[in-house]
C-alpha positions in Angstrom: 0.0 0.0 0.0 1.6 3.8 -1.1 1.9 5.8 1.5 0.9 8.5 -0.9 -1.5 8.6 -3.9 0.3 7.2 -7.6 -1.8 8.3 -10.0 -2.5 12.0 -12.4 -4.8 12.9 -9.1 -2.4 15.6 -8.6 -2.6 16.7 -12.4 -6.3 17.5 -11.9 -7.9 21.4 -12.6 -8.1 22.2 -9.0 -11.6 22.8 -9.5 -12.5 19.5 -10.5 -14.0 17.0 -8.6 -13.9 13.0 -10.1 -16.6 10.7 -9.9 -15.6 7.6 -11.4 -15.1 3.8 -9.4 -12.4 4.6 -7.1 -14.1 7.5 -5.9 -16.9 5.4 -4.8 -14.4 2.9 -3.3 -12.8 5.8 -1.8 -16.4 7.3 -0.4 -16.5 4.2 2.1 -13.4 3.9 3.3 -14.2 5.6 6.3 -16.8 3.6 7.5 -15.4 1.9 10.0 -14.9 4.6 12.7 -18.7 6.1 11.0 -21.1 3.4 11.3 -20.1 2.5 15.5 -20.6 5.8 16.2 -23.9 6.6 14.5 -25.1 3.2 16.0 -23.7 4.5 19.4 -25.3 8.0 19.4 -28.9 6.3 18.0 -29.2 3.1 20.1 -27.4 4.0 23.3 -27.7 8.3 23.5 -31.2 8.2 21.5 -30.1 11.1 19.0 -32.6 10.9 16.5 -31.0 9.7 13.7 -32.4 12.3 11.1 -30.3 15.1 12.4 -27.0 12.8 12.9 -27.0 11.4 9.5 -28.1 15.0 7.7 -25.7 17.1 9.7 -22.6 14.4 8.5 -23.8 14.3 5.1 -24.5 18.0 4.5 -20.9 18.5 6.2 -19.0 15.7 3.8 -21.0 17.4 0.3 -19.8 20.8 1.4 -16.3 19.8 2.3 -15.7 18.0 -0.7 -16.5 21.0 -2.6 -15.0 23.3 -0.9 -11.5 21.6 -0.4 -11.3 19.1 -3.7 -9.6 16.4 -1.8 -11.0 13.5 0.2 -11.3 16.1 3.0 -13.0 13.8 5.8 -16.1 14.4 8.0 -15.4 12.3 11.4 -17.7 12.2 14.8 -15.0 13.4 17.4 -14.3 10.2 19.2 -13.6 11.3 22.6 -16.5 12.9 22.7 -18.4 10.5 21.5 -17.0 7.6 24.1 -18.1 10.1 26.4 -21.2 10.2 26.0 -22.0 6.7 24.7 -20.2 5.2 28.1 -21.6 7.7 30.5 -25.5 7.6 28.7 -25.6 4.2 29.1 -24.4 4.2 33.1 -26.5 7.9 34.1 -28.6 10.0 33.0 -26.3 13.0 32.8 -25.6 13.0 28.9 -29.1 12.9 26.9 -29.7 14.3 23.3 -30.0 17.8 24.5 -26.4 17.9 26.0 -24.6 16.3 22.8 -27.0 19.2 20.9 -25.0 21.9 23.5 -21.5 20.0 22.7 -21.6 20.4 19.4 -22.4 23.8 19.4 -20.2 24.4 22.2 -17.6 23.1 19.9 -18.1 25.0 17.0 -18.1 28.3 18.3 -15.2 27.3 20.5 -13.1 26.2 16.9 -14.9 29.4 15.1 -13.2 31.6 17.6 -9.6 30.0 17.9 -9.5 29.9 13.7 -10.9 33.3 12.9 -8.6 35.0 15.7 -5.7 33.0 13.8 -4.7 31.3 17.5 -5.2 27.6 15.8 -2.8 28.7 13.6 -0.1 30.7 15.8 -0.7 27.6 18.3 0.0 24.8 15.8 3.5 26.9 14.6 4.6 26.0 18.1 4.6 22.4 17.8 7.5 20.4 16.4 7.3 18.5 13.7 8.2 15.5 15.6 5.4 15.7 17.7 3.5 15.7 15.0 4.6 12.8 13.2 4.4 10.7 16.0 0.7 12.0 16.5 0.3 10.4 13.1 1.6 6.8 13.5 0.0 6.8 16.7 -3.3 7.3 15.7 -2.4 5.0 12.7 -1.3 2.3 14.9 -4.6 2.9 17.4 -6.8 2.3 14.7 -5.1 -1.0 13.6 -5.4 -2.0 17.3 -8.8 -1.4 17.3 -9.4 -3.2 13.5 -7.6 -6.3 15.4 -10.4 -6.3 18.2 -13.0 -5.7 15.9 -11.8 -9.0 14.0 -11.0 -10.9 16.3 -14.3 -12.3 17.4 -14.6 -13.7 13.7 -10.9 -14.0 12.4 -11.7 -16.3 9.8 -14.6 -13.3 8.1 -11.3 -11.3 8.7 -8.8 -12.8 7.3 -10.7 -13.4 4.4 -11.9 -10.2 3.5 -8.2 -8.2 4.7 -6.4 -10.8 2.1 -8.8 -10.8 -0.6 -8.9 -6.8 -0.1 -5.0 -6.1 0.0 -4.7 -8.3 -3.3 -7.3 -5.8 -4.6 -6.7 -2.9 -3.2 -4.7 -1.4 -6.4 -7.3 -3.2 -8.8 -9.0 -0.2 -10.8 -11.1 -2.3 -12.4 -12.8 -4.2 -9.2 -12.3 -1.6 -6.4 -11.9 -3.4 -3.2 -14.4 -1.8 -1.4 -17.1 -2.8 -3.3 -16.0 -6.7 -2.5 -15.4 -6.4 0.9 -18.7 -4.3 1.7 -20.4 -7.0 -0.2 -18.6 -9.5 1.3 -19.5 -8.1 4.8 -22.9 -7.9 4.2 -23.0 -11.6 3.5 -21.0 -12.4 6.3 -23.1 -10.6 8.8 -26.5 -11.9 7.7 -25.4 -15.0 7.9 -24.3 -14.3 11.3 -26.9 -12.9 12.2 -30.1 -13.7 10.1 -32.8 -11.4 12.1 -30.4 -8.7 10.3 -31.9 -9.7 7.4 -35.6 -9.9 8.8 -35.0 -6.2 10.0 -34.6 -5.6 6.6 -38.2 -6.2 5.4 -39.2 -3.1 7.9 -37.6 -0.4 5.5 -40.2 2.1 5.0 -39.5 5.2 2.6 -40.4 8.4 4.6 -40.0 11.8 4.0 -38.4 14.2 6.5 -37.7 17.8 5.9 -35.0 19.4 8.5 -36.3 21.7 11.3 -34.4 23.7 13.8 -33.0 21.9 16.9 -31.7 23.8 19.5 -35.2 25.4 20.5 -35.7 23.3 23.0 -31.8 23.6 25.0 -31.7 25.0 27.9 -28.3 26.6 30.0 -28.0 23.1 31.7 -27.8 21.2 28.9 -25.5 23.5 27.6 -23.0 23.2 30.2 -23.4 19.5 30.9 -22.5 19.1 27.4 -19.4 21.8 27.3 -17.8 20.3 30.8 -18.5 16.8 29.8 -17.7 16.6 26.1 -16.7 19.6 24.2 -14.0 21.2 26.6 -12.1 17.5 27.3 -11.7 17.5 23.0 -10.6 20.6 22.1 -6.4 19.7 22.7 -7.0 16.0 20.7 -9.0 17.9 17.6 -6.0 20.3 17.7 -3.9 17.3 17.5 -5.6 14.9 15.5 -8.3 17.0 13.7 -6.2 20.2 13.1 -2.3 20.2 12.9 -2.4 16.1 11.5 -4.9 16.7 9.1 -3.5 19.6 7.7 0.2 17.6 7.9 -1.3 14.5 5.9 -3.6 17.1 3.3 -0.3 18.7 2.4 1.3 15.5 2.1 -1.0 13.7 0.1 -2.3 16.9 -2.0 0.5 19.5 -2.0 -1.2 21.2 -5.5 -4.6 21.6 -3.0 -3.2 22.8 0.5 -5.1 23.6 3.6 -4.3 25.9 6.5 -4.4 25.2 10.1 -7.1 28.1 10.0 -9.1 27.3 7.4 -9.9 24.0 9.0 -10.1 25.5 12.7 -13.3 27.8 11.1 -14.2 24.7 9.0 -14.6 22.7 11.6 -16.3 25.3 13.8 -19.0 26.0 11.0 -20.2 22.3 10.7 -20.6 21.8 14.3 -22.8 24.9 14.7 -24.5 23.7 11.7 -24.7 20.0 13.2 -26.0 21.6 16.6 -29.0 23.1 15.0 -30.1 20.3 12.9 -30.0 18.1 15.6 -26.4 16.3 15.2 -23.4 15.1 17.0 -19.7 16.8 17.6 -17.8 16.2 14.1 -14.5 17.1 13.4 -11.6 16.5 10.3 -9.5 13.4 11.9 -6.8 12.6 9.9 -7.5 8.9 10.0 -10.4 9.8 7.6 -8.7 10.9 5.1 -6.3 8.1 5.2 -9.2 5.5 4.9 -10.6 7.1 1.5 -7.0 7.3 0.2 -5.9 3.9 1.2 -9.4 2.5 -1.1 -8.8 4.5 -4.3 -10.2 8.4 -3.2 -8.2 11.1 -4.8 -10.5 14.1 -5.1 -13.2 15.6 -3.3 -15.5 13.1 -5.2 -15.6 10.6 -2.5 -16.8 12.9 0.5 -19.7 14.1 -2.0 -20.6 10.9 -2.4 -20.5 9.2 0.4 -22.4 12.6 1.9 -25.6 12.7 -0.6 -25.8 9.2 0.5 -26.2 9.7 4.3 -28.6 12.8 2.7 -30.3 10.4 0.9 -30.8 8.3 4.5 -32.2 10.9 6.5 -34.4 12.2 4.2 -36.1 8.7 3.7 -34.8 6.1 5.3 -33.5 7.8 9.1 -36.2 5.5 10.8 -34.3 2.5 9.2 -30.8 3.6 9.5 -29.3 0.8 12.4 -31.1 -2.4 10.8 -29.0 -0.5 7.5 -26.2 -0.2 9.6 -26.7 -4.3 11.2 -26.3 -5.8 7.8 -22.8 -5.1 7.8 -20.3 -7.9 10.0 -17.9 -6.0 12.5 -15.1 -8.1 12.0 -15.1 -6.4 7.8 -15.6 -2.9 9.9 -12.6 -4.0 11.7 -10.8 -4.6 8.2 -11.5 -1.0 6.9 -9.9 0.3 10.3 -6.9 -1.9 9.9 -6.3 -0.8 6.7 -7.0 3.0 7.3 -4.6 3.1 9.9 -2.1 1.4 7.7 -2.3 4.2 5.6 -1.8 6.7 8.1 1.1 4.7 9.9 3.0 4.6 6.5 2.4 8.3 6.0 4.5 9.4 9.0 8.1 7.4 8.6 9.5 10.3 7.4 11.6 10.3 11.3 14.1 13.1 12.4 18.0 12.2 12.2 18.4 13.4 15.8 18.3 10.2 18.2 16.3 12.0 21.0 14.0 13.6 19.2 13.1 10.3 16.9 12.8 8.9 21.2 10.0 11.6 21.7 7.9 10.6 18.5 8.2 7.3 19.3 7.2 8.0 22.4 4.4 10.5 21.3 2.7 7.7 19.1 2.8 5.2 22.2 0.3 8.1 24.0 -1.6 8.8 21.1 -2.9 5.7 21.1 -4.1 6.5 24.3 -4.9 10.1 24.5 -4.1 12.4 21.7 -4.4 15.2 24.0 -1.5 13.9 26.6 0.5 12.9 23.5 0.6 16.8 22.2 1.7 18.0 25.9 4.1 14.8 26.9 5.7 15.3 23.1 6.0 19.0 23.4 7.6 19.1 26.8 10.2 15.8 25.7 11.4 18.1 22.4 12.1 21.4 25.2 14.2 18.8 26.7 15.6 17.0 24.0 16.9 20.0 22.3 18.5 21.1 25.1 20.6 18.4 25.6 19.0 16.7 28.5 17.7 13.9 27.6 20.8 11.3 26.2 20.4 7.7 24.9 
């Protein structure tokens, strides 16, 4: 697998977006951080699934257009374990306080990119911190694809061999197999999947405004409880590695540490009043439509008029959708994606200490991305100052 894209995707118009197969591979390589969350936030939090799924979708078509590169739309995971573990233990987080997060969150990451402090913040941070951000989140989500196979390693192994034979097939994009492939495999683990099915009922929804309804305390619960605790792993994760693996991957269509600070504040004020869920530009996003064929903004679009398409008729429907698909090919796509993150960040400094600190770095982002940024900032101060010897 290339650690960065092969083909003419960089010889392009910049304003062109493709459509073609591997843009539809590309569209769902990112499924596999997606689809738990959405099933999280529906069956444990009781979001209703109309706003989730609209407010992603909206997000991805906008992104893709706006930035022309498989520019990914995440749910911000912290946040999102959050309120997922603590919803299903009390009664602290409900819909209303994810609704306050999100919009908690945006205005937070509207102020920080407009002021330009994202930016003047992220100039501080060494390089090496951020590379080992990178192949720690890479190697986290290849953790987690190994859990997620685990329980049926033989679906697994299956569908990561037949997929890594494919995976630079043009003519049969990968995806298409595995999700296929998964499908089968989790209906016939699980045939009621296949009875929920028969349910599917087309209809309509129009979006109405959500945040009537919030009140001060659900506002706080959700800023003390979800938003606040994110803001240093989006800067790490969502902000400076994004940016570092856009640039890398797309140097004729670069982003700012700015422009993705107020991008990333306008979809979560957007999400909040539609109803949705704390989102956020993770890098391992990109790295899944890029490691399944995504080279433009094409793949974003599409995968994002398809969530439209599922909350305009089909939101009522959306986890028996979501059930069809086996875990252990969800844990494939994760494996993969964060093999293609990992390989993005081997480019490791000369100096013996500080290649120590990103090492290090990457063993606490798989952890806590936030910790990782402070425990790899501090171990540089000290590293170039001659302190730290090996």
């Amino acid at each position: 697998m290339d650690a960065a894209p092969r083909d003419n995707a960089a010889e392009l118009p910049r304003g062109r977006n493709r459509f073609d197969r591997m843009e539809w591979a590309g569209a769902f390589g990112d499924l596999g951080t997606l689809i738990p969350f959405v099933v999280a936030y529906v069956s444990v939090v009781k979001m209703d699934p109309f706003g989730v799924l609209f407010s992603f979708g909206a997000a991805m078509v906008l992104c893709g257009t706006y930035y022309r590169t498989p520019f990914p739309v995440q749910p911000m995971k912290a946040a999102g374990a959050v309120a997922a573990t603590q919803a299903a233990q009390t009664a602290v987080i409900t819909p209303a306080a994810v609704l306050g997060a999100s919009a908690v969150t945006g205005l937070v990451w509207l102020v920080l990119g407009l002021t330009g402090a994202a930016q003047r913040v992220s100039r501080l941070v060494p390089r090496p911190v951020v590379v080992g951000i990178i192949l720690g989140l890479g190697m986290g989500f290849m953790l987690q694809g190994i859990r997620m196979m685990s329980d049926s390693w033989w679906i697994a192994a299956a569908g990561l061999a037949g997929t890594i034979l494919l995976l630079h097939n043009r003519a049969i994009p990968a995806m298409f197999l595995l999700l296929l492939f998964g499908a089968v495999c989790g209906v016939a683990q699980d045939p009621a999947a296949l009875e929920g099915l028969s349910e599917l009922a087309i209809t309509f929804r129009a979006p109405s405004f959500a945040l009537s309804t919030l009140t001060w305390h659900d506002l706080a619960i959700g800023a003390v409880f979800l938003a606040l605790p994110q803001v240093p792993l989006t800067l790490g994760n969502a902000i400076i590695a994004i940016r570092e693996e856009n640039n890398r991957l797309f140097p004729d269509r670069p982003v700012t540490e700015r422009s993705v600070a107020i991008s990333t504040g306008l979809i979560n004020v957007f999400s909040a009043a539609l109803g949705g869920v704390p989102m956020c530009h993770g890098a391992g996003g990109m790295a899944g439509h890029v490691a399944f064929g995504a080279r433009t903004g094409g793949a974003p679009i599409i995968l994002g008029v398809i969530l439209l398409a599922l909350a305009l008729f089909f939101s009522g429907s959306v986890v028996a959708l979501f059930h069809l698909f086996s875990p252990a090919i969800l844990g494939v796509i994760l494996f993969l994606t964060g093999a293609q993150l990992a390989l993005g960040s081997c480019e490791f400094s000369k100096d013996k200490g500080e290649r120590f600190v990103t090492l290090v770095v990457a063993a606490f982002a798989m952890w806590n991305v936030g910790v990782a940024f402070l425990v790899g900032v501090a171990g540089i101060y000290v590293a170039r100052r001659g302190v730290l010897r090996l």
